[in-house]
C-alpha positions as CSV (number, residue, x, y, z in Angstrom):
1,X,-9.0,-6.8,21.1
2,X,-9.9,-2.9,22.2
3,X,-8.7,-0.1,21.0
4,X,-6.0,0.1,23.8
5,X,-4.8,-3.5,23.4
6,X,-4.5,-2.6,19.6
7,X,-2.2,0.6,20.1
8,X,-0.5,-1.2,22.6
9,X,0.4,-4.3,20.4
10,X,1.1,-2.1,17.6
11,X,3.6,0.3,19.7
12,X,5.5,-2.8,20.8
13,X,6.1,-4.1,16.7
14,X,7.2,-0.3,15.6
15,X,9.6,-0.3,18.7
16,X,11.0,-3.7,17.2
17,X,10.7,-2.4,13.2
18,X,12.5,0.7,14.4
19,X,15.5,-0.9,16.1
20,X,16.0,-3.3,13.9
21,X,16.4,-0.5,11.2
22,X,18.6,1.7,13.0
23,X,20.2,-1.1,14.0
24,X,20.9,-2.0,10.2
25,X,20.9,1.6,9.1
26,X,23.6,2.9,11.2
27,X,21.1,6.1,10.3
28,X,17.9,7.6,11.2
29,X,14.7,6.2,10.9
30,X,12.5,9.3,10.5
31,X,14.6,9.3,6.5
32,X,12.0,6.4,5.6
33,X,8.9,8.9,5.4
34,X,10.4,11.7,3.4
35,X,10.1,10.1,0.4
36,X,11.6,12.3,-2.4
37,X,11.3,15.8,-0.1
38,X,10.6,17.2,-3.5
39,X,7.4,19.3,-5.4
40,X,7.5,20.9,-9.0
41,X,8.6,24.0,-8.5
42,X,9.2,25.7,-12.0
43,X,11.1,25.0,-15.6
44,X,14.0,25.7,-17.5
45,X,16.2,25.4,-20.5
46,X,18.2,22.3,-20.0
47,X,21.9,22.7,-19.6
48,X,24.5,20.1,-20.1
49,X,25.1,17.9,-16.8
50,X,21.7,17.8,-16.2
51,X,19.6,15.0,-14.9
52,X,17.8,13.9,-17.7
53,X,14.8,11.9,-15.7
54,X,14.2,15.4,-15.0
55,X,13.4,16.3,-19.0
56,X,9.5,18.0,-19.1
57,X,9.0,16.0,-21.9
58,X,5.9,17.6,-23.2
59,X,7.0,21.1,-22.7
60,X,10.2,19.8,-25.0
61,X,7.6,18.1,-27.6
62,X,6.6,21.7,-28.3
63,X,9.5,22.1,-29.9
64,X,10.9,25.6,-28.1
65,X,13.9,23.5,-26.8
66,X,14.6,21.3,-24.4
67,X,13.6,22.1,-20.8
68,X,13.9,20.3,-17.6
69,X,11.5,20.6,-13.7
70,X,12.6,21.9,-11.0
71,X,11.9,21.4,-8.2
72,X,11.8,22.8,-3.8
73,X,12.5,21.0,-0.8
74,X,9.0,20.3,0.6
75,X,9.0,20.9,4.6
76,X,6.3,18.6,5.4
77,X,5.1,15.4,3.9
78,X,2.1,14.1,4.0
79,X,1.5,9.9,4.4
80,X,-1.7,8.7,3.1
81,X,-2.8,4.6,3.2
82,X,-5.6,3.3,0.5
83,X,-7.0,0.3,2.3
84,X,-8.7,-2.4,0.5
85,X,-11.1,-3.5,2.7
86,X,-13.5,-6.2,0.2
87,X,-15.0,-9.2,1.8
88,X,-11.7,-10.9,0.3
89,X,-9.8,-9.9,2.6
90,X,-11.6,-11.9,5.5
91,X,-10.0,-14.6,4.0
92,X,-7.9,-16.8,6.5
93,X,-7.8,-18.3,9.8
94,X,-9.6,-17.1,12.4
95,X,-8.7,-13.8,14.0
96,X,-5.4,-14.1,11.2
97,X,-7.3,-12.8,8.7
98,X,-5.6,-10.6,5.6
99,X,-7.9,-7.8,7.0
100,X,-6.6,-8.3,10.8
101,X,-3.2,-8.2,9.4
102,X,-4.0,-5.5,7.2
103,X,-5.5,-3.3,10.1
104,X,-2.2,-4.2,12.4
105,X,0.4,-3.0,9.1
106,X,-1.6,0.3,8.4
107,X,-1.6,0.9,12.2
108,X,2.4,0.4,12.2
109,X,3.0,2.7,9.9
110,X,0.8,5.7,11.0
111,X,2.2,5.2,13.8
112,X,5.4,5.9,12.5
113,X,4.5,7.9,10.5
114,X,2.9,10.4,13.3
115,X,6.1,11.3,14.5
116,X,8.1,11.7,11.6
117,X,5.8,13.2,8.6
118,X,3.9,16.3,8.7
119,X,0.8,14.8,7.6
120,X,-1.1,11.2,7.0
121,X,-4.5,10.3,6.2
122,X,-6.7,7.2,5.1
123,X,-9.0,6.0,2.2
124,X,-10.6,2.5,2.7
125,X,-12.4,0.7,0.1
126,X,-14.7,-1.8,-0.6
127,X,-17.4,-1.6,-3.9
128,X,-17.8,1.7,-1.8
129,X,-15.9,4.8,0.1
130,X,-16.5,2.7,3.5
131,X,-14.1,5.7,5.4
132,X,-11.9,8.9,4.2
133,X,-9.5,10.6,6.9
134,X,-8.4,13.7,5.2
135,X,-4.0,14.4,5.8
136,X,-3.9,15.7,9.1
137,X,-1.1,17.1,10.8
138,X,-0.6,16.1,15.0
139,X,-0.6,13.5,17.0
140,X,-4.1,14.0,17.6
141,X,-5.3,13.7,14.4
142,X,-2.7,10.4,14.1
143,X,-4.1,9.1,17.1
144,X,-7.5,9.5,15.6
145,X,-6.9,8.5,12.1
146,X,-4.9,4.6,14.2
147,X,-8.7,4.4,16.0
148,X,-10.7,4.7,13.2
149,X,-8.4,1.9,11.3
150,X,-8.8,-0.2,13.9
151,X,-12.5,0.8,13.8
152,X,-13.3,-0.3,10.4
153,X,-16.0,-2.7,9.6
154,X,-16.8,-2.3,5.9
155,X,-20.0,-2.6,4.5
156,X,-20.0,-3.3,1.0
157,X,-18.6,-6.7,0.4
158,X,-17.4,-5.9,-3.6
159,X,-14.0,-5.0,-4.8
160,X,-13.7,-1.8,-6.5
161,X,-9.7,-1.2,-6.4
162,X,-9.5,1.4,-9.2
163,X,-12.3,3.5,-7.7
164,X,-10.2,3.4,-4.8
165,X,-7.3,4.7,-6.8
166,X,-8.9,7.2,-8.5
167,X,-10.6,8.8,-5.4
168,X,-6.2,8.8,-4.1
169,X,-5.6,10.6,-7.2
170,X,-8.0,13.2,-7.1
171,X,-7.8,13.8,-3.3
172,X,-3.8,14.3,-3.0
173,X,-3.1,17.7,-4.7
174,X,0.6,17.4,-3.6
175,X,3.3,14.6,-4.1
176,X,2.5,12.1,-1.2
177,X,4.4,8.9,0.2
178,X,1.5,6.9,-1.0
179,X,0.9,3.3,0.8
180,X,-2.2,0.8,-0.8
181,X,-2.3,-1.9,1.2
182,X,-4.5,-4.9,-0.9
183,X,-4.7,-8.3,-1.8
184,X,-5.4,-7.1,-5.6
185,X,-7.9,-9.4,-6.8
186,X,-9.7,-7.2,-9.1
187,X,-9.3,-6.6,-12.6
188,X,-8.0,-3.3,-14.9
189,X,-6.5,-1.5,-12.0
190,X,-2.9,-1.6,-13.6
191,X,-3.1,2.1,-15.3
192,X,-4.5,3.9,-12.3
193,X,-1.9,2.1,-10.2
194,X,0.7,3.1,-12.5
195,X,-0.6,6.7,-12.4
196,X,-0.3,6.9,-9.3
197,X,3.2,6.0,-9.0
198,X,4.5,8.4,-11.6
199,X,2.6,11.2,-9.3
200,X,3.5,10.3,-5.8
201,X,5.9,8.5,-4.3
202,X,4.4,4.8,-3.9
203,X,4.7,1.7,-1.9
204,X,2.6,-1.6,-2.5
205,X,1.6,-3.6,0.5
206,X,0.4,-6.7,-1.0
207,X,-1.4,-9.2,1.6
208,X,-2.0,-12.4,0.6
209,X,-3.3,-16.2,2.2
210,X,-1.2,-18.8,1.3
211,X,-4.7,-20.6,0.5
212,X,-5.1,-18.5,-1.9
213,X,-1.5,-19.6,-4.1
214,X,-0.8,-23.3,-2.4
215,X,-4.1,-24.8,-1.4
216,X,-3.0,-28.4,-0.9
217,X,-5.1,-31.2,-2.8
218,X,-7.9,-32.1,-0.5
219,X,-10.5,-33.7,-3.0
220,X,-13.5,-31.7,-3.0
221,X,-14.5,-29.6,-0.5
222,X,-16.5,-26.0,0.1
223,X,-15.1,-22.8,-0.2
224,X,-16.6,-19.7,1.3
225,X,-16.5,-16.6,-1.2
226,X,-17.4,-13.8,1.5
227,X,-18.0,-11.5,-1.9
228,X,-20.7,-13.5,-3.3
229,X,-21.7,-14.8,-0.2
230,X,-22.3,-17.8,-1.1
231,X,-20.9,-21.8,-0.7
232,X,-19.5,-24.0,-3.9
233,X,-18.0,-26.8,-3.8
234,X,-14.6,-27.0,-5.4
235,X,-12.4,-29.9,-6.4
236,X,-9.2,-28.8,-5.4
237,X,-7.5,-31.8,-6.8
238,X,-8.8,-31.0,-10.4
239,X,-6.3,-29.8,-13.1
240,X,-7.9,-26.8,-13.7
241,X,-7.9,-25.6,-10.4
242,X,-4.5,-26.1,-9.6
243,X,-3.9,-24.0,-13.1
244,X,-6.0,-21.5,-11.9
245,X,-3.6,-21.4,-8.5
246,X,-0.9,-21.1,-11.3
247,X,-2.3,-18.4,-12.7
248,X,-2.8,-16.4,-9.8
249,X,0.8,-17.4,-8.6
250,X,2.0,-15.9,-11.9
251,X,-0.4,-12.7,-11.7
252,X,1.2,-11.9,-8.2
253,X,4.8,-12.2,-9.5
254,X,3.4,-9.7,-12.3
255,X,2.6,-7.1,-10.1
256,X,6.1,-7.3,-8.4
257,X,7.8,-6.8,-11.4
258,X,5.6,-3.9,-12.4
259,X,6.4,-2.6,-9.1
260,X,9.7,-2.2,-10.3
261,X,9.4,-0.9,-13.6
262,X,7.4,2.3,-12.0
263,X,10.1,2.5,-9.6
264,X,7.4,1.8,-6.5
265,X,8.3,-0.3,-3.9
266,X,6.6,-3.4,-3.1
267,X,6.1,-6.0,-0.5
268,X,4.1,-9.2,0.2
269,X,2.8,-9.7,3.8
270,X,1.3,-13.3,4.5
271,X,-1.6,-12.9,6.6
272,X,-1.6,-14.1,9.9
273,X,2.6,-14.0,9.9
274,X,5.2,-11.8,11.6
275,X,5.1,-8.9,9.2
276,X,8.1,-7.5,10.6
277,X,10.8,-8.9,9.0
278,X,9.3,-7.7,5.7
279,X,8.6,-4.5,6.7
280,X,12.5,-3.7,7.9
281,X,13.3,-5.4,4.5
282,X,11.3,-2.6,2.9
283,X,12.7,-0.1,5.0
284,X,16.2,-1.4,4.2
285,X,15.1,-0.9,0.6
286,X,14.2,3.1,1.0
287,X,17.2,4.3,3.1
């Protein structure tokens, strides 16, 4: 596929995502990417009637009173995508890969997101910065940042997911709508995701194989890890491996839920699949 076939296909599923939401809606579409429309602003003594998620909790601690943000419409948001582009992610079937879909989701959105935000922007990420698209504003600059998505062919093979969040945290100086679109097999990336939802406004993309959570028993067999680069063979009938499938079923449902205790959205796109669906799901969710 060229660049012109990708924008193409990827016009043709946001056309589809976004009357299928207004459809829904009975609204405007262009609400999805304003996130909270909010920055800090300044403080004040609390009054009664206030909200009280809105308590500056370490101003209060010092003990002058109690005193609350506040905060100013922001005219222009700004759309950034964190990309995890690891080896891992050329897991699946050919030319279905979780970094194929990955590329076609972050495309959709920028897309969108070029006609209704002020701003967007990329990071991907291997064990490496592999590309970083500073928040531009105009379709030029979206246009640009969809071709170099497209573009991407990663050169480290690693995973480093919080390096990838911590570079996100340090390079957005204002509240962002915040996408990371992974497969999150890495390890101790929990707090820096967590920061960056109490920061920003955030929305986990999680892609996943269904190899990677139901691989049916086949005996033994060899498995590919495109990190190590190198073969093993695996007996996929064994106990322990279907615990270990277990596990990672259970680690995935762990993320969800932690999702929702940071108030961040989440959703799970299976590589390869209509994504879609989800994605209006999602959309539904942030109306």
């Amino acid at each position: 596929m060229d660049i012109r076939s990708f924008l193409s296909h990827i016009v043709q599923l946001e056309i589809r995502i976004r009357k299928a939401i207004n459809t829904q809606m009975h609204g405007n579409f262009s609400s999805i990417f304003k996130g909270s429309g909010l920055e800090f602003s300044d403080l004040r003594q609390y009054h009664y009637g206030d909200d009280v998620r809105h308590i500056d909790w370490n101003t209060t601690a010092k003990g002058h009173g109690t005193f609350v943000k506040l905060f100013k419409e922001e005219k222009e948001q700004t759309v950034f995508f964190l990309l995890d582009v690891s080896a891992s992610q050329l897991v699946g079937k050919r030319n279905k890969s979780k970094l194929t879909t990955l590329k076609e989701v972050a495309g959709v959105l920028a897309f969108s997101a070029m006609q209704e935000a002020g701003h967007i922007g990329f990071c991907a990420y291997s064990d490496q910065n592999e590309k970083f698209i500073a928040p531009g504003a105009g379709k030029k600059h979206g246009y640009k940042t969809i071709s170099e998505i497209f573009r991407l062919d990663p050169e480290g093979s690693g995973t480093d997911l919080k390096a990838g969040l911590k570079f996100t945290l340090q390079a957005l100086k204002r509240k962002s709508l915040v996408f990371v679109l992974s497969d999150f097999i890495d390890d101790h990336y929990q707090d820096l995701l967590r920061a960056l939802a109490q920061k920003h406004d955030l929305v986990v993309v999680h892609l996943q194989d269904n190899m990677e959570s139901a691989l049916p028993k086949m005996g033994i067999i060899p498995v590919y890890d495109p990190e190590r680069r190198q073969t093993t063979w695996v007996n996929t009938s064994a106990s322990s491996f279907r615990e270990q499938l277990l596990d990672n079923a259970k680690e995935y449902a762990a993320l969800k839920n932690q999702c929702k205790q940071w108030q961040a959205d989440y959703v799970s796109i299976p590589a390869g699949e209509d994504f879609v669906p989800a994605l209006v799901k999602l959309f539904n969710v942030r109306k």
